[in-house]
C-alpha positions, 0 to 999 in steps of 0.5 A: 473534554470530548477531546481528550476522551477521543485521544484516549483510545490513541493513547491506550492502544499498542503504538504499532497500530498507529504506525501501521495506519500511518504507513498505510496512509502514507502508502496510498498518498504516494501511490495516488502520486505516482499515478499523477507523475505518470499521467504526467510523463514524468517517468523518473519522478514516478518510480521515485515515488513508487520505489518509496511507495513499496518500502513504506509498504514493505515497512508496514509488513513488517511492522504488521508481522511484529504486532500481530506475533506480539500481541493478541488479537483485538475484537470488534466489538460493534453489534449489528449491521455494522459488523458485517460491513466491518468483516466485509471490508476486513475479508477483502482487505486481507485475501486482497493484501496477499496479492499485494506483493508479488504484484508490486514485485512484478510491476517494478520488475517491468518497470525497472527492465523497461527503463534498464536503457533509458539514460543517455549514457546507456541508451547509445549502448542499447542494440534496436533489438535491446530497445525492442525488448525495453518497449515489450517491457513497457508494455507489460508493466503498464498491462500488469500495472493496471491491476496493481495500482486499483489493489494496492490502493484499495488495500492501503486505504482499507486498511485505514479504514479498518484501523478507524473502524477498530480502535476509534469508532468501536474501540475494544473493551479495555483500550 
């Protein structure tokens, strides 16, 4: 019985709140991914995963736009301590997640220009000073990376955490 009474609220919520928090799961397990592909030097494997990592992303935004254009907004609903940690988590995950997507653009865009000529086909066509120019690239996906990463996590994880925190710890009235 305890069971069914902590599937109810999966059930009685709108389903795009559950996609959402799967792609924000999903996000933040192909973001920690990425980080051990590359720690590993496995350049290709590691913007694969990073690739897909922006699409569940970008998914999620729209998903998120949808929901929050169609539906209205869910309260919290829990008194006390809690719901200032909830605002808490809820404000930083919001002003953080405006700074997701131009990050992330930019970072792919170091890493796509830095990796512009390094195929065996393209790198006996690449001039030294095209490669000097590919390593400057580098440098500046790895520097604008390290502060990406941290954000994009935070920002995917939180967001779980919010979705928890709303609609299974204090579900709202009526769900």
């Amino acid at each position: 019985m305890s069971t069914l009474l902590s599937i109810l609220p999966l059930a009685a919520a709108n389903p795009i709140v559950h996609v959402n928090a799967a792609l924000n799961a999903l996000a933040a397990v192909l973001l920690v991914l990425g980080y051990v592909l590359i720690k590993q030097r496995k350049e290709v494997a590691h913007k694969r995963v990073m690739l897909t990592a922006f699409a569940v992303s970008s998914a999620f935004l729209v998903c998120y736009l949808y929901y929050h254009y169609q539906v209205q907004h869910v309260k919290f609903t829990a008194e006390g301590p809690v719901r200032y940690v909830y605002y808490g988590i809820l404000l930083s995950h919001v002003l953080l997640a405006l700074s997701v997507p131009p990050l992330a653009l930019t970072t792919i865009y170091f890493g796509h220009k830095a990796l512009a000529c390094n195929s065996p086909q393209s790198d006996e066509s690449c001039s030294p000073e095209e490669r000097a120019t590919r390593g400057q690239y580098r440098i500046e996906h790895r520097r604008i990376a390290r502060i990406t990463f941290p954000v994009w996590l935070y920002v995917s994880v939180t967001g779980v955490l919010v979705y928890v925190m709303l609609y299974h710890l204090w579900p709202p009235a009526g769900l």
